[in-house]
C-alpha positions as CSV (number, residue, x, y, z in Angstrom):
1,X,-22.6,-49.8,7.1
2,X,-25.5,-48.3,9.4
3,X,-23.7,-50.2,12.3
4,X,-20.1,-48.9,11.0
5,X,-20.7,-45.7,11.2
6,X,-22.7,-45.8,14.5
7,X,-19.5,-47.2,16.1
8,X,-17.5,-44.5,14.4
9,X,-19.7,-41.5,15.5
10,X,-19.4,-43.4,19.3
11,X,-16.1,-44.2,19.7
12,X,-14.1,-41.3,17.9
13,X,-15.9,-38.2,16.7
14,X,-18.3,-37.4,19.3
15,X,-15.6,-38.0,21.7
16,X,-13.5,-35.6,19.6
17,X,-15.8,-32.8,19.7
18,X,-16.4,-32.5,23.4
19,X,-13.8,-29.9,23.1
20,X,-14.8,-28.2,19.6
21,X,-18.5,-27.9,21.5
22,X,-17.2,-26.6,25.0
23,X,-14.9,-23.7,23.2
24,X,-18.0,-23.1,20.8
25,X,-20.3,-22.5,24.0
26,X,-17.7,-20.8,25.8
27,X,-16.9,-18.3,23.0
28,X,-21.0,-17.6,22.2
29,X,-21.5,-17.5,26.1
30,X,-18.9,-14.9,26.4
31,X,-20.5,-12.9,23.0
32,X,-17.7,-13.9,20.7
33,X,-18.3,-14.0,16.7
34,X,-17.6,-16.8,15.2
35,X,-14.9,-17.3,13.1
36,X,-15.5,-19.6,10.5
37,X,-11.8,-20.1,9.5
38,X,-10.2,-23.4,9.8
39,X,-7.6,-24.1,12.4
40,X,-3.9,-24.3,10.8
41,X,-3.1,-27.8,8.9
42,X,-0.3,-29.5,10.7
43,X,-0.7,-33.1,8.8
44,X,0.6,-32.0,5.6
45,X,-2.2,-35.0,4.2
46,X,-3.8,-34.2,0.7
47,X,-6.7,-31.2,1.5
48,X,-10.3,-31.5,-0.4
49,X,-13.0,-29.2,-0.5
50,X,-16.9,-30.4,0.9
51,X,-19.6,-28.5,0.1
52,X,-22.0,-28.5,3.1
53,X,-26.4,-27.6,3.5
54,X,-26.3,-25.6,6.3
55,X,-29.8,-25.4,7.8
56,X,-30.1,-22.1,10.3
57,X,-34.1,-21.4,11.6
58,X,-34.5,-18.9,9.1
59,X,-32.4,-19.2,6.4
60,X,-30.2,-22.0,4.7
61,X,-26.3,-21.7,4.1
62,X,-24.5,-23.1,1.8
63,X,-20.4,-23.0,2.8
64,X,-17.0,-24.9,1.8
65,X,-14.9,-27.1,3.7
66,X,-11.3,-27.0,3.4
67,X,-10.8,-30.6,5.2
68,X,-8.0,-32.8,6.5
69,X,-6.7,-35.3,9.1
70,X,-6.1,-32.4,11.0
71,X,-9.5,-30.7,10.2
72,X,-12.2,-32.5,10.0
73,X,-15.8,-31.4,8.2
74,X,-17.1,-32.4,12.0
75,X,-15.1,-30.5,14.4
76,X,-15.3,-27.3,11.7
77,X,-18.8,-27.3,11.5
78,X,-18.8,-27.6,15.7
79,X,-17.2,-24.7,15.9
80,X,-19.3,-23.1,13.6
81,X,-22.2,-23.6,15.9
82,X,-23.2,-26.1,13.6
83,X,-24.0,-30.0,13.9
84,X,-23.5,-32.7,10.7
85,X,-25.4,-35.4,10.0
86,X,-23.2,-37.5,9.2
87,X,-19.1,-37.9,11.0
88,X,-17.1,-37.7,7.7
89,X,-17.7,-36.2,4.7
90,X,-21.4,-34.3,5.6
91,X,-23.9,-33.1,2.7
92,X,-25.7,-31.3,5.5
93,X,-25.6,-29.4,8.6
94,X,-28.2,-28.0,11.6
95,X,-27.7,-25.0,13.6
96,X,-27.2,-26.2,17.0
97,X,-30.0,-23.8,18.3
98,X,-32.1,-25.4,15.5
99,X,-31.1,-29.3,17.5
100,X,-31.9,-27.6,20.7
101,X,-35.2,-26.0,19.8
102,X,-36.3,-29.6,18.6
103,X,-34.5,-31.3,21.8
104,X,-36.7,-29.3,24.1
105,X,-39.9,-29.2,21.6
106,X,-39.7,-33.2,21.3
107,X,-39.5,-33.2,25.7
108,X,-42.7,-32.0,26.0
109,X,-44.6,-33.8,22.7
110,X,-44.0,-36.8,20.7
111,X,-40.6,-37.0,18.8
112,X,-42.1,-36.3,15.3
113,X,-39.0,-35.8,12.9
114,X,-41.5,-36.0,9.9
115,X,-43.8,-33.6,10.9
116,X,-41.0,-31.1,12.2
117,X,-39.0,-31.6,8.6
118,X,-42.6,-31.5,6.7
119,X,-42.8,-27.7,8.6
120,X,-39.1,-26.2,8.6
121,X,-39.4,-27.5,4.8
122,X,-42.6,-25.4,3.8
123,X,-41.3,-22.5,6.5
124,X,-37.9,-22.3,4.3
125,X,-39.6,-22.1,0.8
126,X,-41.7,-19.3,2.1
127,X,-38.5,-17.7,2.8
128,X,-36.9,-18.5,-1.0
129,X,-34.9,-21.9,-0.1
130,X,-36.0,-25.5,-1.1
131,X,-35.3,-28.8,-0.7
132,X,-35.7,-31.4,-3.3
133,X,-36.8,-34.3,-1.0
134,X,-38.2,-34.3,2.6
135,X,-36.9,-37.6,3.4
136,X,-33.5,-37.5,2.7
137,X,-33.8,-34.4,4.9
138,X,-36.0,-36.2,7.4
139,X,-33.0,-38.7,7.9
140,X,-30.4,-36.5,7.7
141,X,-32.5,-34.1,10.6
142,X,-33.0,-37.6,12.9
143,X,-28.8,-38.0,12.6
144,X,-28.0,-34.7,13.3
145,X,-30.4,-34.5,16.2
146,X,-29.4,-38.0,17.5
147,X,-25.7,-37.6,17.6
148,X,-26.2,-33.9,18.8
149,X,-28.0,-34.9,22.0
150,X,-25.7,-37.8,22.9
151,X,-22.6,-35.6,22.5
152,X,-24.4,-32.7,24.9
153,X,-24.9,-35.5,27.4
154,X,-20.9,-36.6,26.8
155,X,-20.2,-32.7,27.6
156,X,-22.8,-32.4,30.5
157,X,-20.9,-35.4,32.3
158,X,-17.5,-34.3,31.4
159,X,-18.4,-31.6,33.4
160,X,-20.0,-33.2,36.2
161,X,-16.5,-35.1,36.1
162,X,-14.4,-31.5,36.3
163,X,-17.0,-30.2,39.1
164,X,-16.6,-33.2,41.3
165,X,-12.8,-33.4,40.6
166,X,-13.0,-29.8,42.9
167,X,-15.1,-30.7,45.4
């Protein structure tokens, strides 16, 4: 299953949220709010709602997903300026400032997901929010992060590829 969803994450939704990521950076770039409504269904499939852990650096959130074929928990939470930590049907998601703080924090140490969960766990209780278990967060922090730095290196060379396509 591991190697299932690996593959999936890979070869369809990080591919599918180069866009989602671009238009989120563009749009916080350019000072925009964010709008946390849902693009218009089109696919007339059968809608459910997914109730997402949303972890910000000072605060967590909990919101709804109204998802379909046509909206996707990933791409949503993308343009939310969030990352999930899972491709399909999330429990959790980090605030992409959150994965980037870490990104650059684990450049100049040691990667230490377990130490960094251990502290944003103890640093959100003393602001009123818990966890139940570090290490389903742990895991579900060491996704998010993963598949968030792979799909800003997909969008760094989709770039490069638009630059060079000009020159």
């Amino acid at each position: 299953q591991k190697h299932a969803q690996a593959r999936h994450w890979g070869d369809e939704v990080l591919l599918s949220l180069i866009r989602p990521y671009m238009s989120f950076q563009r749009g916080r770039d350019a000072g925009d709010k964010v709008d946390p409504a849902p693009s218009l269904c089109t696919c007339n499939e059968k809608h459910h709602v997914l109730r997402v852990v949303c972890v910000h650096m000072e605060y967590l959130e909990h919101v709804q997903l109204i998802i379909c074929k046509c909206n996707p928990a990933a791409a949503q939470l993308v343009h939310r300026g969030l990352f999930p930590c899972t491709p399909l049907s999330p429990t959790l998601a980090v605030n992409m400032d959150v994965l980037e703080f870490a990104s650059e924090l684990f450049v100049r140490m040691g990667p230490n997901e377990r130490a960094w969960v251990a502290t944003m766990m103890k640093y959100l209780k003393a602001h009123g929010h818990e966890f139940t278990t570090a290490d389903s967060l742990r895991q579900r922090f060491a996704n998010a992060l993963s598949h968030y730095q792979v799909l800003v290196h997909l969008v760094n060379a989709e770039m490069a590829k638009i630059i060079d396509s000009f020159r």
